[in-house]
The first five atom37 places (N, CA, C, CB, O) and aatype in JSON, in Angstrom:
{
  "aatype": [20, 20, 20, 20, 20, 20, 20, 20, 20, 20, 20, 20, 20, 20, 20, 20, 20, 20, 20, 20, 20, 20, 20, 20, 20, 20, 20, 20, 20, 20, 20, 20, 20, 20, 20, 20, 20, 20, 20, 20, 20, 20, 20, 20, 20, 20, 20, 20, 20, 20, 20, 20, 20, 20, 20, 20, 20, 20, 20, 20, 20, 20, 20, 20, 20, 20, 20, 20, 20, 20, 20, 20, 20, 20, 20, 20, 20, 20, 20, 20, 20, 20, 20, 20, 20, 20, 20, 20, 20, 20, 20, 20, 20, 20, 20, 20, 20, 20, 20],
  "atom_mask": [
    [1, 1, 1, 1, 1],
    [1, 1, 1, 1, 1],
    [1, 1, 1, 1, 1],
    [1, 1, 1, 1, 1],
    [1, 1, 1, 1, 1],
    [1, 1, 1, 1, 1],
    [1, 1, 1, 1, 1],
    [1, 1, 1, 1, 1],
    [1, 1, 1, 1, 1],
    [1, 1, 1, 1, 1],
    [1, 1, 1, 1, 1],
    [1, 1, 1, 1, 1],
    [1, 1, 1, 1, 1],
    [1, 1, 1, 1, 1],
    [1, 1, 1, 1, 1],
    [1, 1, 1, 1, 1],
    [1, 1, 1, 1, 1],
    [1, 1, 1, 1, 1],
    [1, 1, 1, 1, 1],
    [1, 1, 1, 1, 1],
    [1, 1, 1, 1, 1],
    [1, 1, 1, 1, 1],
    [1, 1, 1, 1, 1],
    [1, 1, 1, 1, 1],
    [1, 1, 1, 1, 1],
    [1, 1, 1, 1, 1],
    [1, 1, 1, 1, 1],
    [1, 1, 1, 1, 1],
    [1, 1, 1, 1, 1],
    [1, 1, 1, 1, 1],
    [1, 1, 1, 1, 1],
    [1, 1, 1, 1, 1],
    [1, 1, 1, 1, 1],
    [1, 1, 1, 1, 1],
    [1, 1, 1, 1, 1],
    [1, 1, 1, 1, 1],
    [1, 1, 1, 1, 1],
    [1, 1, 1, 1, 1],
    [1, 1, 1, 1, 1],
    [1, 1, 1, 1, 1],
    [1, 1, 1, 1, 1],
    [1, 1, 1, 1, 1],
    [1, 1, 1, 1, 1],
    [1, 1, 1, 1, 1],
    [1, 1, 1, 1, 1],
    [1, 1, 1, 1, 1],
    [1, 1, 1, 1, 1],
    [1, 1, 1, 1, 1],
    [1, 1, 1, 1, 1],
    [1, 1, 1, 1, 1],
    [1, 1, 1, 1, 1],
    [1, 1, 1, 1, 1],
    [1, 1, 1, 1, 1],
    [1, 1, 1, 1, 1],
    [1, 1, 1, 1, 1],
    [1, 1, 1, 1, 1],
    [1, 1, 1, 1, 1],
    [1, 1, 1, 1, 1],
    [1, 1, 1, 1, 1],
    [1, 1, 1, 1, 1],
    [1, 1, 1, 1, 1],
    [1, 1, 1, 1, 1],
    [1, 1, 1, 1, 1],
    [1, 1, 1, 1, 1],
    [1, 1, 1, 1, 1],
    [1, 1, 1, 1, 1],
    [1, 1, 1, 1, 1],
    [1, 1, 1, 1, 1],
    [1, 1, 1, 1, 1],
    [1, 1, 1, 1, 1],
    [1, 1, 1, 1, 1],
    [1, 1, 1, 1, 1],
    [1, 1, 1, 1, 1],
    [1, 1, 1, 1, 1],
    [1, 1, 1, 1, 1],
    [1, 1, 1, 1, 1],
    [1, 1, 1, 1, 1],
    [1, 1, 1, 1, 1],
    [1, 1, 1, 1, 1],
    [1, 1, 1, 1, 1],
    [1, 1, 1, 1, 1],
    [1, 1, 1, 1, 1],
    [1, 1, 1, 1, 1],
    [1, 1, 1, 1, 1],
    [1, 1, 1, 1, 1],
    [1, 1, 1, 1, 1],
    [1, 1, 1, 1, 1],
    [1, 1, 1, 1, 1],
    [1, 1, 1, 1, 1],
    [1, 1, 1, 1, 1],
    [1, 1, 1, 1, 1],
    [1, 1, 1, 1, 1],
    [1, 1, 1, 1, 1],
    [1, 1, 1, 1, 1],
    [1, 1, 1, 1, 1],
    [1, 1, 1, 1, 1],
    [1, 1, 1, 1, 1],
    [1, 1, 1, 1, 1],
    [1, 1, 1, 1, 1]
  ],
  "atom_positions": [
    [[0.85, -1.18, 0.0], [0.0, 0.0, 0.0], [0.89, 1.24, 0.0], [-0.96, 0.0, 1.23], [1.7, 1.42, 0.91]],
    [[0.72, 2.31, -1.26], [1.28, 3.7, -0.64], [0.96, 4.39, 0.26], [1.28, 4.53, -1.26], [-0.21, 4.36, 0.67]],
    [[2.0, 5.28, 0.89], [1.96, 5.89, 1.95], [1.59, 7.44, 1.11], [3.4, 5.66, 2.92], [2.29, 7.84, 0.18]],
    [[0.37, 8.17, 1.64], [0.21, 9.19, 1.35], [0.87, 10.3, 1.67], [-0.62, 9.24, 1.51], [0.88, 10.54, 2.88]],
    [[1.47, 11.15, 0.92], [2.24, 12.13, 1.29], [1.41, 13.13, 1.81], [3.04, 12.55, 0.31], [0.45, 13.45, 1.11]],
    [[1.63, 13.94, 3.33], [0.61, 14.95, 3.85], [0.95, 16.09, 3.34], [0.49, 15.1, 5.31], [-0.04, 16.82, 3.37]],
    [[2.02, 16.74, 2.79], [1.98, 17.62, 1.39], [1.5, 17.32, 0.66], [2.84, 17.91, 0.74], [1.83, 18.16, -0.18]],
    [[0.73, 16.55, 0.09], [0.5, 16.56, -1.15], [-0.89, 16.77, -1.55], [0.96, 15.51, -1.61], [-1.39, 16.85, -2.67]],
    [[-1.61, 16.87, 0.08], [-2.92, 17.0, -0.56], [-3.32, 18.92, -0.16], [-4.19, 15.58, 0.3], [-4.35, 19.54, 0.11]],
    [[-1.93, 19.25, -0.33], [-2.12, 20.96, -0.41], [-2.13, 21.35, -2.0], [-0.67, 21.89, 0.44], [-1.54, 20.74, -2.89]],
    [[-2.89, 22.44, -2.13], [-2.57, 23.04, -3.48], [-3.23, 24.24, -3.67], [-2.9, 22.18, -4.59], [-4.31, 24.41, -3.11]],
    [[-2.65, 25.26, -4.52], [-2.87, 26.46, -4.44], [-3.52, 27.31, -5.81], [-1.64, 26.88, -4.0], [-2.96, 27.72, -6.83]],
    [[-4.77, 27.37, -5.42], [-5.59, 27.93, -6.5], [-5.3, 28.88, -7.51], [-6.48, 28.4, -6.02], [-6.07, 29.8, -7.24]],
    [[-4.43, 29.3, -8.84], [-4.6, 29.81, -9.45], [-5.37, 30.37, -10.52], [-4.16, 29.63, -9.38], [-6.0, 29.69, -11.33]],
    [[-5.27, 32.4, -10.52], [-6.6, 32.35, -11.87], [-5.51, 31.99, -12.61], [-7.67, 33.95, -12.55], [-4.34, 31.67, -12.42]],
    [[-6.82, 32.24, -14.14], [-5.8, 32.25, -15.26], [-4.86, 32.87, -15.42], [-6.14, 32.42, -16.17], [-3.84, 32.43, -15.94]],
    [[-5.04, 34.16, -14.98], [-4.66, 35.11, -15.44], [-2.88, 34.76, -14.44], [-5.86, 36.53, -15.18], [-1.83, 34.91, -15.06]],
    [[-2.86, 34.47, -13.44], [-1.38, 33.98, -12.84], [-0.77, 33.4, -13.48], [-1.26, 33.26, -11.83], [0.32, 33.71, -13.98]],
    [[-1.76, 31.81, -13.65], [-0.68, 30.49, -14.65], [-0.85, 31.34, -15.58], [-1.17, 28.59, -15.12], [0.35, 31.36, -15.32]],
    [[-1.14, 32.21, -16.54], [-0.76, 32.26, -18.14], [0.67, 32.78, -18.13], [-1.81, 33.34, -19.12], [1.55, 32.34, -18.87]],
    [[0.88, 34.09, -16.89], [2.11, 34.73, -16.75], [2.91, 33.92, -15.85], [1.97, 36.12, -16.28], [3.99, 34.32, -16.29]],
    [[3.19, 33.23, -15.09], [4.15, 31.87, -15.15], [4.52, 30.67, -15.74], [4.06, 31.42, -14.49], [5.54, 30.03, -15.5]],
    [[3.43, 30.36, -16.69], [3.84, 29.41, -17.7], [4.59, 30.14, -18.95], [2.55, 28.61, -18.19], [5.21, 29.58, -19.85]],
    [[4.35, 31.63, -18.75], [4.98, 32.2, -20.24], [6.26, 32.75, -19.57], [3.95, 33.59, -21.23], [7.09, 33.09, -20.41]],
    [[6.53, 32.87, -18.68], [7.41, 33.09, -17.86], [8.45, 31.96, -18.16], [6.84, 33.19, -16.52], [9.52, 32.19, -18.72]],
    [[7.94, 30.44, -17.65], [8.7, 29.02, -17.85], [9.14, 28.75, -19.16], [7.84, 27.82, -17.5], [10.24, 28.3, -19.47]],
    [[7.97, 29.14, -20.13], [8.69, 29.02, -21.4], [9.95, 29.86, -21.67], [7.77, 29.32, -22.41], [10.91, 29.35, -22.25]],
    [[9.96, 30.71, -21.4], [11.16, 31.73, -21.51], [12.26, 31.61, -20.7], [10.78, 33.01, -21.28], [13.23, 32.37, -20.77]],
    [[12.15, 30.61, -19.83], [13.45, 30.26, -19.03], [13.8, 28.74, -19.88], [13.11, 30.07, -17.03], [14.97, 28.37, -19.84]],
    [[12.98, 28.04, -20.51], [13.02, 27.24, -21.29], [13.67, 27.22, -22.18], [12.3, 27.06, -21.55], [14.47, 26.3, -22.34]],
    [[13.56, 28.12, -22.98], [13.82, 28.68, -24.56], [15.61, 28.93, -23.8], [12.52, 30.63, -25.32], [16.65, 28.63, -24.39]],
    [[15.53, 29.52, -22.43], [16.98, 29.95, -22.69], [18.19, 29.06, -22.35], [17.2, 31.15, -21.95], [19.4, 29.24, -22.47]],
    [[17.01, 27.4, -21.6], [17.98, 26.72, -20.9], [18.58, 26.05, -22.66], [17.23, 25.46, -19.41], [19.78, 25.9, -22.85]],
    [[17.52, 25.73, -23.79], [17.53, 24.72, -24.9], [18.68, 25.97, -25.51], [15.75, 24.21, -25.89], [19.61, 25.59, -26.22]],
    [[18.53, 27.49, -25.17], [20.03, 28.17, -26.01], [21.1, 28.02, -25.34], [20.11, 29.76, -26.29], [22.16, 28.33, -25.88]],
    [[21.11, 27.44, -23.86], [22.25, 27.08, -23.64], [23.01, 25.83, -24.13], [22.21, 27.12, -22.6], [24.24, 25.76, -24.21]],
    [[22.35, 25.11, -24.36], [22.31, 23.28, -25.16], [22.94, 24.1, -25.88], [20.79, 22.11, -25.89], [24.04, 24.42, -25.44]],
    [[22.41, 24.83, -27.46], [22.79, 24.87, -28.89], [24.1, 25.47, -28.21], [21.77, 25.81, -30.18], [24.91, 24.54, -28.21]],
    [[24.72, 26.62, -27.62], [25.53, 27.33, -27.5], [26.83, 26.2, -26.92], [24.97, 28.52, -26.67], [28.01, 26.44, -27.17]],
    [[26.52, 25.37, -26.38], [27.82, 24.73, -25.53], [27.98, 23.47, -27.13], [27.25, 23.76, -23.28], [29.03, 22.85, -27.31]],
    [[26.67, 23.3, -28.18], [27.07, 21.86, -29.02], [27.64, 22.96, -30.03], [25.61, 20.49, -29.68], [28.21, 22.28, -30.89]],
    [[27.8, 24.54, -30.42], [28.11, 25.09, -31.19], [29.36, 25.18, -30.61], [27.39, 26.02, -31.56], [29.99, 25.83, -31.45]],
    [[30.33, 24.85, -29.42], [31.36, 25.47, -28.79], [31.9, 27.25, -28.91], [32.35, 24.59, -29.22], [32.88, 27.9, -29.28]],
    [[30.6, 27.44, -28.36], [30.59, 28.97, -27.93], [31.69, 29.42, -27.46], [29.69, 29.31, -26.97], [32.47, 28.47, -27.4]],
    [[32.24, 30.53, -27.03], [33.21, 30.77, -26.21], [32.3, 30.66, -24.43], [33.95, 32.39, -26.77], [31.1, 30.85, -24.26]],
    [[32.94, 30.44, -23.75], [32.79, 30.12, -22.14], [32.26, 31.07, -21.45], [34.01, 29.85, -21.41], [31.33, 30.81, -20.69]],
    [[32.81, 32.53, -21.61], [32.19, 33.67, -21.17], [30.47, 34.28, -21.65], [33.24, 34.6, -21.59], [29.72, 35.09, -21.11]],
    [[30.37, 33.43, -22.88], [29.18, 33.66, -23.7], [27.78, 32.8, -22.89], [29.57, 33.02, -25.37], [26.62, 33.17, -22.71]],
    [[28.43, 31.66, -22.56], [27.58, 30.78, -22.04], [27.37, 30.56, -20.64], [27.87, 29.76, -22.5], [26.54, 29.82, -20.1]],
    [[28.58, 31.62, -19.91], [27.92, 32.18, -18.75], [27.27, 32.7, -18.03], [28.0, 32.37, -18.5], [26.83, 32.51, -16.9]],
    [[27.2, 33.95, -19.36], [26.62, 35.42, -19.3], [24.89, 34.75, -19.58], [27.44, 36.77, -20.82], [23.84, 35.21, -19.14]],
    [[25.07, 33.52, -20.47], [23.48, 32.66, -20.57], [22.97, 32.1, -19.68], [23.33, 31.63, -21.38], [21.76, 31.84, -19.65]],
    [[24.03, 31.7, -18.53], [23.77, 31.14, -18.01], [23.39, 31.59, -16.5], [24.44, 30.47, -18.34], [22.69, 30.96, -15.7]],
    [[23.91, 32.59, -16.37], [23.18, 34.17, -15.42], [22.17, 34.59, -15.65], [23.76, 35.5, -15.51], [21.32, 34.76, -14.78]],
    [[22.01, 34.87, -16.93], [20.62, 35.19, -16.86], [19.45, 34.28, -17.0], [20.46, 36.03, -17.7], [18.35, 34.75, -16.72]],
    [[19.54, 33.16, -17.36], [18.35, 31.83, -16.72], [18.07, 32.35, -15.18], [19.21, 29.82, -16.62], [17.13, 32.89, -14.59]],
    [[19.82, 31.75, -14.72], [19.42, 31.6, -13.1], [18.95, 32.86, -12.57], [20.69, 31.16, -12.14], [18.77, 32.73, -11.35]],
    [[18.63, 34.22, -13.05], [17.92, 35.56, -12.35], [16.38, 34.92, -12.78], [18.41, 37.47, -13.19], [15.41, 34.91, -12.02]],
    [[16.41, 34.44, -14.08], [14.92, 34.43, -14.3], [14.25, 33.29, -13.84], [14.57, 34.57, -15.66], [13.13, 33.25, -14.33]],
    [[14.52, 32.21, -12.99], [14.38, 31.38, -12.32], [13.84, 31.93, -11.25], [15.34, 30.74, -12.21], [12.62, 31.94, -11.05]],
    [[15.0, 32.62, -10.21], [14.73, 33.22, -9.09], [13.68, 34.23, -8.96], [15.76, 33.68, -8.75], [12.87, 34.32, -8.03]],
    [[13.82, 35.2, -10.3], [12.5, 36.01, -10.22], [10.73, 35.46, -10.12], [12.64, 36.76, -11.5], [9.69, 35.8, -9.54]],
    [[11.19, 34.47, -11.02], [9.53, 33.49, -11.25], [9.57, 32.98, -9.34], [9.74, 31.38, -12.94], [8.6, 33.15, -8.6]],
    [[10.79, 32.4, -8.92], [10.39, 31.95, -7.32], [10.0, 33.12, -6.6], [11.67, 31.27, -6.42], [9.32, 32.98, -5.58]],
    [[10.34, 34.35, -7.03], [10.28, 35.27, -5.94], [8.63, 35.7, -6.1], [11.51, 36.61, -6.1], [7.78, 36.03, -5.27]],
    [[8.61, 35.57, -7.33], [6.96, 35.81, -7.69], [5.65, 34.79, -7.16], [6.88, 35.71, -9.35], [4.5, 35.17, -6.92]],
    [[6.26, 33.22, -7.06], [5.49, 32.76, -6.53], [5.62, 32.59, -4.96], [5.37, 31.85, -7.2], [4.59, 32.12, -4.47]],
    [[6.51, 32.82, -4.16], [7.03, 32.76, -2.89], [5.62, 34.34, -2.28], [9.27, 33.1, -2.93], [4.93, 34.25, -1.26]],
    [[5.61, 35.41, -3.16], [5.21, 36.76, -2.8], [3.39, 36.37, -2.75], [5.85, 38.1, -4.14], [2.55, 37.1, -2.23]],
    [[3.13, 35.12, -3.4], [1.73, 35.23, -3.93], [1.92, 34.24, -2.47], [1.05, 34.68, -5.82], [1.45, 34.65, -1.41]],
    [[2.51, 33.16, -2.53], [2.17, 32.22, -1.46], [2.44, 32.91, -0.16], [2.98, 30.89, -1.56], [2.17, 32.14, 0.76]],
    [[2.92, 34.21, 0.31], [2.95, 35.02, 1.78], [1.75, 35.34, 1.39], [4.07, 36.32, 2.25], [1.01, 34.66, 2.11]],
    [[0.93, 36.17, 0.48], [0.01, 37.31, 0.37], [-1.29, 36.43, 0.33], [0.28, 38.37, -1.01], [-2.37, 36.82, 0.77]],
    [[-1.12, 35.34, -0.18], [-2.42, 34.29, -0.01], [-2.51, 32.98, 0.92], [-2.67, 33.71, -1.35], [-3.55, 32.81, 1.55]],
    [[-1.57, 32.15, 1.02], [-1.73, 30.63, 1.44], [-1.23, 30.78, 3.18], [-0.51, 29.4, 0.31], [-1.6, 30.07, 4.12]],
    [[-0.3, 31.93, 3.19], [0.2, 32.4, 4.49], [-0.65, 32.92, 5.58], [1.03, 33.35, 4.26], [-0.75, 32.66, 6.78]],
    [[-1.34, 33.87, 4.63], [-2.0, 34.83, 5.38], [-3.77, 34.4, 5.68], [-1.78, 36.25, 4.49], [-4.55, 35.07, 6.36]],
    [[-4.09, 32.9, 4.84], [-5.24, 32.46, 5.16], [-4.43, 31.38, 6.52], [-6.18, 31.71, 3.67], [-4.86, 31.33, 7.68]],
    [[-3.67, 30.91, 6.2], [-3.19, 29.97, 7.58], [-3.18, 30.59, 8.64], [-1.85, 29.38, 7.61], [-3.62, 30.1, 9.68]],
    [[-2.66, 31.79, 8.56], [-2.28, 32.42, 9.83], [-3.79, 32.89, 10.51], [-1.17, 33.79, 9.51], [-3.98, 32.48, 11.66]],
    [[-4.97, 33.8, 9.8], [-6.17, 33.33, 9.84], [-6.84, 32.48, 10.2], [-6.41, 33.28, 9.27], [-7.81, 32.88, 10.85]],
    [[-6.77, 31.37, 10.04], [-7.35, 29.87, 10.74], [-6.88, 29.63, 11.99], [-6.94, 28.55, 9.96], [-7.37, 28.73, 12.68]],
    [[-5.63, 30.58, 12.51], [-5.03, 29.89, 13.65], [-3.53, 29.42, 13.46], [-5.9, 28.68, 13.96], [-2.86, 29.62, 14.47]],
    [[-2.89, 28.89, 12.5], [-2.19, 28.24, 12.16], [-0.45, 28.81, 12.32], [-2.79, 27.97, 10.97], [0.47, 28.84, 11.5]],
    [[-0.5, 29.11, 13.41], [0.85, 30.12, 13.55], [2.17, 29.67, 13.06], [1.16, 30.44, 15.01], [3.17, 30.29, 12.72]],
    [[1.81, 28.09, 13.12], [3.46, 27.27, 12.57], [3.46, 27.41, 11.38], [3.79, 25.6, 12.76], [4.46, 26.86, 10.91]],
    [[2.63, 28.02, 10.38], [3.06, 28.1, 9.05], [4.39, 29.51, 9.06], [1.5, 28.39, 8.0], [5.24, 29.64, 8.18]],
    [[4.25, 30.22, 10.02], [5.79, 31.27, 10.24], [6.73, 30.44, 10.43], [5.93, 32.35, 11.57], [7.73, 30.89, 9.89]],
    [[7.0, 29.13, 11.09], [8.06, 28.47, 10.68], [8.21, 28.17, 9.5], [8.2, 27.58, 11.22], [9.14, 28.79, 8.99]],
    [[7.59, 27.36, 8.73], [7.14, 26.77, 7.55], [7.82, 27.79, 6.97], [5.63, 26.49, 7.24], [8.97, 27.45, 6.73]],
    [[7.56, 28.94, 6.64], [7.97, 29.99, 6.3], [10.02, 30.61, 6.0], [7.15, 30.59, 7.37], [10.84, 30.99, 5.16]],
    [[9.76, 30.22, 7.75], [11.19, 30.52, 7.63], [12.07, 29.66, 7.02], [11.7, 30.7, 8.77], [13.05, 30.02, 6.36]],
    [[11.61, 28.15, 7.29], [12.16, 26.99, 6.53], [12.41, 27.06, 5.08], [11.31, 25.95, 6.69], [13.36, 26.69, 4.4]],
    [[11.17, 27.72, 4.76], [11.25, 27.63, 3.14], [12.55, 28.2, 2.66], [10.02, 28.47, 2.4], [13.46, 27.61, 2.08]],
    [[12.4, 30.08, 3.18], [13.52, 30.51, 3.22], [15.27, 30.02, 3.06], [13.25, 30.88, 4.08], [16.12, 30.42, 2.26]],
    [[15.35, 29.13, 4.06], [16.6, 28.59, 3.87], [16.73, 27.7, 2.63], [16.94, 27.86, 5.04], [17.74, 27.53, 1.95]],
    [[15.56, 27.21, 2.46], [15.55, 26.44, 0.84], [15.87, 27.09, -0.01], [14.37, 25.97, 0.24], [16.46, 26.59, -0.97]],
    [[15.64, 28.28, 0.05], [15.55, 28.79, -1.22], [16.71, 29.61, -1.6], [14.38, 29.5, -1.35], [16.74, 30.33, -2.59]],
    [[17.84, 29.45, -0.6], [19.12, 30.27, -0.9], [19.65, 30.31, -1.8], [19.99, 30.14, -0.35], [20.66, 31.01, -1.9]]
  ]
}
């Protein structure tokens, strides 16, 4: 028998209007991870494919920082609402994840 994961039966309602601008968001970190592929099988110069490779990892972090800002302003602030004060740990935890 599987063991149910107790994360897993959380999840966080998006409109459209969010997922359209994080999935177009993903595509575009997409598009830049597949130009890093062509750039390293073209043997780019090294500095070229750094400078590619900086700017993924900002646009990564920006999309986390965007969903990290929605999950304080919504999933946080209904927990904390219900009572749920250990989601401020939860919180801080995440934090260290996300260094």
């Amino acid at each position: 028998m599987k063991k149910k994961c107790e994360n897993c039966s959380k999840s966080k309602h998006r409109t459209p209007e969010e997922k359209k601008d994080l999935i177009r968001r993903l595509k575009i970190i997409s598009g830049q991870v597949n130009g890093i592929e062509q750039m390293i099988n073209n043997d780019r110069y090294c500095d070229e494919v750094l400078l590619q490779v900086a700017s993924t990892t900002n646009a990564l972090k920006s999309l986390g920082n965007e969903i990290l800002k929605s999950h304080m302003k919504s999933c946080m602030v209904e927990e904390i609402s219900e009572g749920n004060l250990d989601i401020v740990d939860d919180i801080f935890a995440l934090f260290g994840k996300l260094k």
